[in-house]
C-alpha positions in Angstrom: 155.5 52.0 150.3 154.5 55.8 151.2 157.0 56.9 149.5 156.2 54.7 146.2 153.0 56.0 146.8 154.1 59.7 146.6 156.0 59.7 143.9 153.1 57.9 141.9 151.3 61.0 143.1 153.9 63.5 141.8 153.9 61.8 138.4 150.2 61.8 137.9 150.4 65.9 138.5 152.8 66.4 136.7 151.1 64.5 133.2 148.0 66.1 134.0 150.2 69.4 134.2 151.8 68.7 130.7 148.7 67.5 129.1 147.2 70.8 130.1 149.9 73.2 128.5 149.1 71.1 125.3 146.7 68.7 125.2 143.8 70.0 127.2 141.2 72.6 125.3 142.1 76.5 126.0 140.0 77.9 128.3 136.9 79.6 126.9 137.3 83.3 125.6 134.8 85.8 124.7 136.3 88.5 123.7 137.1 88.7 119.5 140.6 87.3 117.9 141.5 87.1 114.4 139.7 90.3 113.3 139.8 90.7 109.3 137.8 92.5 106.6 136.8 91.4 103.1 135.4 92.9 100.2 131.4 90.9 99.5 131.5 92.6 96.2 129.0 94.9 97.1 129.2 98.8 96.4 129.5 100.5 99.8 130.3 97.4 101.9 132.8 95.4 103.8 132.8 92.0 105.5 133.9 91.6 109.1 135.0 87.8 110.3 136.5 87.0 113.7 137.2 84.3 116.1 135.5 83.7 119.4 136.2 80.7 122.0 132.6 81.0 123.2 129.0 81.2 121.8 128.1 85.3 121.9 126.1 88.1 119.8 127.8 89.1 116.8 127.7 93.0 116.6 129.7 95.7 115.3 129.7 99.2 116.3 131.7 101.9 113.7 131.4 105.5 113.0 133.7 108.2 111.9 136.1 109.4 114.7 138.6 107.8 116.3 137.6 108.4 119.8 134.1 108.5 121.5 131.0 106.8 120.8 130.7 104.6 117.7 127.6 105.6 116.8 126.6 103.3 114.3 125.5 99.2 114.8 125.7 96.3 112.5 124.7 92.7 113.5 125.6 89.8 112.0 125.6 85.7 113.0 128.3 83.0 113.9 128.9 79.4 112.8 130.2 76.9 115.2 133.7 74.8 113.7 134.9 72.2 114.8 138.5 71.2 113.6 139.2 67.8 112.6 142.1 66.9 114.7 142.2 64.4 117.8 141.2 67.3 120.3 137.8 68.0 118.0 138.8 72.2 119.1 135.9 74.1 118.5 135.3 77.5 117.8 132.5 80.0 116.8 133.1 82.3 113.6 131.5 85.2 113.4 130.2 87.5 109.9 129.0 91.0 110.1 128.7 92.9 106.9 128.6 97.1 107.3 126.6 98.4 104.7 125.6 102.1 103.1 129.8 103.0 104.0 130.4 106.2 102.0 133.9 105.9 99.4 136.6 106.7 99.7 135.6 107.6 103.6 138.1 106.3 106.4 135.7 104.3 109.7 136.8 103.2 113.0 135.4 100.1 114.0 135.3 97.3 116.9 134.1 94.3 117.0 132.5 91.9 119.9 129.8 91.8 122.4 128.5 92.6 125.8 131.0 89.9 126.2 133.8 91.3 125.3 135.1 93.9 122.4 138.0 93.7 120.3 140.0 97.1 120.2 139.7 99.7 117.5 140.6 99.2 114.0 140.2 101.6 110.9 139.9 100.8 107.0 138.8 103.0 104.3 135.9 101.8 102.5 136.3 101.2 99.0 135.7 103.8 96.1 132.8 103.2 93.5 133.0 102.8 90.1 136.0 102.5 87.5 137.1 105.8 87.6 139.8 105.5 90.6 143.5 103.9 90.5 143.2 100.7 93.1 146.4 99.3 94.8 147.0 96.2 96.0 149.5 94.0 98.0 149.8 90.5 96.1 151.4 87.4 97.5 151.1 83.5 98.4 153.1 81.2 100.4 153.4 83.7 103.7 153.0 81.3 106.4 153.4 81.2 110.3 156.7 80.7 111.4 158.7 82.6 108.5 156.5 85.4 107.4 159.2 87.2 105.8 157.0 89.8 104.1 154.6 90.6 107.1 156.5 93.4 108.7 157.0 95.2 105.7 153.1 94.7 105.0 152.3 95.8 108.2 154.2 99.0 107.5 152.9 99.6 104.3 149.5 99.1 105.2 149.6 101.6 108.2 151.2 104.0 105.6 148.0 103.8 103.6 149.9 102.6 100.7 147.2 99.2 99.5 143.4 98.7 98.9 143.3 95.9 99.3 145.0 92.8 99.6 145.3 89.7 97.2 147.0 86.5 99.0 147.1 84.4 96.1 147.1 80.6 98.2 149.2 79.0 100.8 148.6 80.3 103.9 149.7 79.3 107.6 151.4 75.9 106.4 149.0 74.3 107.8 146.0 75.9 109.2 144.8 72.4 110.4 148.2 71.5 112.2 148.6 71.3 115.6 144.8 71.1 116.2 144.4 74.1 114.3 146.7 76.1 116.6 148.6 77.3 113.5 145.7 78.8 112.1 145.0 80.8 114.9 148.4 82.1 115.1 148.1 82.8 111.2 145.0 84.9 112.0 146.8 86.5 115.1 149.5 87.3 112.9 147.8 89.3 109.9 145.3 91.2 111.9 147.4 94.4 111.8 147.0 94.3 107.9 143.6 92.4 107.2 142.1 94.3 109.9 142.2 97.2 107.8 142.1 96.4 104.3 140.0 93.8 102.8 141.9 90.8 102.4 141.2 88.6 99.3 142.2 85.1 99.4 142.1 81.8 97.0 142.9 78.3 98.3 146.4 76.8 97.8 147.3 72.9 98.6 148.5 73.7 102.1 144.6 74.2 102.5 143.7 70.9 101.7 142.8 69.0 104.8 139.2 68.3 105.8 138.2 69.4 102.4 140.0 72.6 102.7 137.5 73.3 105.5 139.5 75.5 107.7 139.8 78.2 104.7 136.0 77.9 103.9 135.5 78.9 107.2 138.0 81.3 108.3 137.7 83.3 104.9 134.3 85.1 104.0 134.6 85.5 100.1 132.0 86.9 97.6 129.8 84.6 96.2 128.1 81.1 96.8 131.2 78.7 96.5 132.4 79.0 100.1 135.6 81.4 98.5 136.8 78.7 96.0 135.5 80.8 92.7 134.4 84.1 92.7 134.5 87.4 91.3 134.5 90.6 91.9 134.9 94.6 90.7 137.3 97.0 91.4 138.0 100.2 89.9 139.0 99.3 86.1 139.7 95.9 86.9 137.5 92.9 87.0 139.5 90.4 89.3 138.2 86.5 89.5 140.2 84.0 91.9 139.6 80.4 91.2 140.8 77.6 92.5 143.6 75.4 90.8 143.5 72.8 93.7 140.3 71.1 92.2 142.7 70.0 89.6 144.9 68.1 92.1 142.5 67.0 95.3 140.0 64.9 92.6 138.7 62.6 96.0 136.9 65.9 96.7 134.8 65.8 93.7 135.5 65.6 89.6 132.9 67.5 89.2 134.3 70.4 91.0 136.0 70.9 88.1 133.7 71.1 85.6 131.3 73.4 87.8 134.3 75.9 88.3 134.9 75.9 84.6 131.7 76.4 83.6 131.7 79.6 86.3 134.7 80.6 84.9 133.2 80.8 81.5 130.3 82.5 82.1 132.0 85.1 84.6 134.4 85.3 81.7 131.7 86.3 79.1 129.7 88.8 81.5 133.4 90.4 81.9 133.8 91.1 78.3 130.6 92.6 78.1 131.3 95.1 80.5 135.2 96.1 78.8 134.1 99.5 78.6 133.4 100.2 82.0 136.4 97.6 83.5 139.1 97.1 80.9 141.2 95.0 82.9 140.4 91.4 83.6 142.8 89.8 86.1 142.7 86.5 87.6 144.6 85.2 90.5 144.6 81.1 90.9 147.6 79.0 93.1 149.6 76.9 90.7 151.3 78.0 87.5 150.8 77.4 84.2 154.3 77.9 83.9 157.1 78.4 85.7 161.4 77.9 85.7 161.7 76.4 88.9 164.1 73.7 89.6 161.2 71.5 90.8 158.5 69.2 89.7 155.7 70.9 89.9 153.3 70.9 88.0 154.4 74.4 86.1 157.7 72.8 85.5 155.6 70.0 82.8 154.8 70.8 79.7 151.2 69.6 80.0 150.4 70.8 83.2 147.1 70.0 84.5 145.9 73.7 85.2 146.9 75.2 81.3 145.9 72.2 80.1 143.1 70.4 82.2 142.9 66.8 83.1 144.0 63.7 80.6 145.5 66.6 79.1 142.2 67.8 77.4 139.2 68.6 79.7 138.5 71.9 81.2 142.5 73.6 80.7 142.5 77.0 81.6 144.7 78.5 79.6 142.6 78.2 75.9 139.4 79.8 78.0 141.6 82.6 79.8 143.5 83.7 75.8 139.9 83.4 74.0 138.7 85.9 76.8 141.2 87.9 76.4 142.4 87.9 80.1 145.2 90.6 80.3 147.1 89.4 84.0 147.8 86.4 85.9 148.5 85.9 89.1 150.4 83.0 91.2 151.9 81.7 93.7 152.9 78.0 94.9 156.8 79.0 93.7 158.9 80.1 96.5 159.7 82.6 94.5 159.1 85.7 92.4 158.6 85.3 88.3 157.6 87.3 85.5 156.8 85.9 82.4 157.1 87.5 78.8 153.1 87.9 77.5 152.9 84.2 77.0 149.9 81.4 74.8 151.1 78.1 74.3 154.7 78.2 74.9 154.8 81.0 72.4 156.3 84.2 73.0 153.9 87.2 72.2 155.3 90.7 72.9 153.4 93.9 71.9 156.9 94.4 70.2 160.8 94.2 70.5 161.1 97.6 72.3 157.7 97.2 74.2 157.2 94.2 75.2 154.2 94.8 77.6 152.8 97.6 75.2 149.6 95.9 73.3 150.9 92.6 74.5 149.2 89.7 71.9 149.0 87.0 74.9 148.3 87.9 78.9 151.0 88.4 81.1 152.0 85.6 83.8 153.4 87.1 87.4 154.2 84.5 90.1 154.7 85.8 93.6 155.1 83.0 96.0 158.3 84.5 98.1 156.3 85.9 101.1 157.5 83.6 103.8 156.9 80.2 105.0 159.4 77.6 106.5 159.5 75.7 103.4 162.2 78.4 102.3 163.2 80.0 98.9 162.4 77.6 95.6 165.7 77.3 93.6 165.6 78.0 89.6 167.0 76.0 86.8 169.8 76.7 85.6 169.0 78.4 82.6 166.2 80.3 81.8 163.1 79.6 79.7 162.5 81.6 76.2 159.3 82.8 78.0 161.0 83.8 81.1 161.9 87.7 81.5 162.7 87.6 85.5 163.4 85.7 88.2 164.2 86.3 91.7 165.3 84.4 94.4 164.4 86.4 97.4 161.6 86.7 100.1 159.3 89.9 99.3 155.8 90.6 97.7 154.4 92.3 94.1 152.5 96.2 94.3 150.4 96.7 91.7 148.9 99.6 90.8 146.0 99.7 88.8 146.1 103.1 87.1 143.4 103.4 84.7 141.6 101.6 82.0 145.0 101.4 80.2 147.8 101.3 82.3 148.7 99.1 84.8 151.9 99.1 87.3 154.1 95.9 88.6 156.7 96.3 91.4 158.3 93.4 93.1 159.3 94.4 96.6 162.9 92.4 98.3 162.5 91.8 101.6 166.6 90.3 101.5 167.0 94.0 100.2 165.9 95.8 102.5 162.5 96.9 100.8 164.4 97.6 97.1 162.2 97.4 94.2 164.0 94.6 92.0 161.3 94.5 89.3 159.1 97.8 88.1 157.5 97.3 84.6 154.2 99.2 82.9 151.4 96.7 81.0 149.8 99.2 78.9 146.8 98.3 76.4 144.9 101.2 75.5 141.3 100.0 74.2 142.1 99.8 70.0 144.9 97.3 71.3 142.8 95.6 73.7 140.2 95.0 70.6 143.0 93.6 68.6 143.9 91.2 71.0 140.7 89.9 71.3 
């Protein structure tokens, strides 16, 4: 009967032991985690956002060199979250937004409390005005456990090569699971890149659960729409990110849709205005229009929800995006990489035979959804579309270099290759072609 008695005892430790590694909440941290930056579309300004375990002051102290005092202070507040899992984790979020930053001008920073202090990052604040050639990473679909593209990034990025960053959707895959233990290591993961470069984001469908609450929170975007529409300047470009997911996820609202398209043309308009000062309009939303992947996604149908809106007729995106003469679109939600001939309606719309991106009569389509993620590579058809120029079936990420008011660069990096550049092209739209599109 002891003995009985014993090994009941032994069992009992042992489940409380394993529920523990798993089950049981972390103990409480103080010190920061899942340090990134983003843009808040102000002149002279950059958003920090982390991740504490605990309740503290939200502070950060920056200055010019990288050892010593950091001379200057910024304080900001937190938001509790609670993830909507069976454990109910809870965490505290934390926004501090560094103003008066001089362009162009590199800072070291850390972020924290008396309670603890993250170590030091640096970024480079971003340069005013039109006159300055931006460059930017652009991707979707990275992920947690196959982030193909992330070392390379990391690489690049402590190289000085990017800006900024653009993730165009689809992020941990999912941030929610595991009671919102893959987010964290999501966050963990791209610190090295979005601590020093702000790191632009729009919502993908692997951000749907909870009301795609876990990327409201963890993302601080321009704007008032908790980072699902927004907008925002930088150097010739005016770059909006929408979200195509209120499309798809109607029991979060119809009316989501018409609000954001509404946004979208307004924003559009105010964007047109200002073509002299920012020639480029670019937008960066999830899902395709289109796309040649051996799939059913929604790119692969003719009347796909996104180009053409819902029943086919209500609030489509691609008849506001030509009559605004937007000149780029970026996307993800492929695992894969596609560029599109200048494209409106199914019709092909090169500047001309020899230069088809020269004064192109339709925007140009770029879908770049081969970061990563376990999900793996998206297979194409067999044969191409009309309106298809390239495809590629390999893991890597799109550069683009945003040289002036006319010119702007494409490269598509291959990850399977080692860091080749399997796609390099030029758009180029000087301002009488611009006019004529429009």
């Amino acid at each position: 009967m002891r003995l009985l008695c014993l090994c009941s005892s032994c069992c009992c430790v042992l489940l409380f032991f394993s529920l523990g590694v798993r089950g049981a909440p972390e103990a409480p941290r103080a010190p920061p985690e899942q340090v990134h930056l983003s843009y808040p579309g102000e002149p002279g300004s950059m958003t920090v956002t982390w991740t504490t375990w605990v309740p503290t002051h939200s502070e950060v102290q920056f200055g010019l060199q990288l050892t010593g005092p950091l001379p200057l202070r910024a304080q900001g507040t937190f938001s509790p979250f609670v993830d909507g899992g069976v454990l109910r984790r809870k965490f505290y979020i934390h926004r501090v937004t560094l103003r008066g930053l001089l362009p162009g001008v590199q800072y070291v920073y850390r972020c924290g409390s008396s309670r603890g202090w993250s170590r030091r990052f640096r970024f480079r604040a971003l340069k005013n005005g039109p006159h300055w050639s931006p460059r930017l990473a652009v991707f979707g679909d990275l992920g947690a456990d196959n982030p193909k593209a992330l070392p390379r990034l990391r690489r690049d990025t402590q190289q000085g090569m990017y800006d900024a960053v653009l993730h165009v959707g689809d992020f941990a895959y999912n941030m929610d699971q595991d009671n919102a233990r893959v987010g964290d290591k999501f966050m963990r993961l791209i610190e090295p890149v979005a601590a020093s470069l702000p790191y632009m984001t729009c919502p993908g469908n692997h951000e749907e659960r909870y009301n795609f609450s876990h990327y409201k929170a963890r993302f601080s975007m321009p704007g008032n729409n908790q980072g699902l529409w927004y907008s925002w300047d930088l150097g010739p470009a005016h770059i909006i990110s929408f979200s195509t997911e209120v499309y798809f996820f109607l029991n979060y609202g119809r009316h989501l849709v018409e609000r954001q398209f509404h946004w979208l043309e307004s924003d559009l308009q105010k964007a047109n205005k200002n073509r002299a000062a920012r020639p480029w309009i670019i937008t960066m939303g999830h899902r395709p229009m289109y796309c040649s992947n051996a799939d059913l996604d929604d790119c692969t149908w003719h009347e796909s929800k996104v180009r053409k809106g819902l029943l086919g007729k209500l609030y489509g995106l691609e008849d506001l995006f030509y009559k605004h003469g937007v000149d780029l679109q970026l996307w993800a939600h492929e695992h894969s990489y596609e560029r599109l001939w200048p494209i409106y309606d199914y019709q092909v719309f090169n500047g001309s035979r020899e230069m088809p991106y020269t004064n192109p009569r339709g925007p140009v389509h770029i879908i770049t959804g081969s970061a990563g993620c376990e999900e793996r590579l998206t297979p194409f058809s067999l044969f191409p579309r009309p309106w298809s120029a390239l495809r590629v079936k390999e893991y890597g990420y799109t550069r683009l270099h945003i040289l002036n008011g006319s010119h702007i660069h494409i490269q598509q990096v291959s990850d399977d290759q080692d860091g080749k550049i399997v796609d390099d092209v030029w758009v180029v739209r000087p301002l009488l072609g611009r006019m004529m599109y429009l």
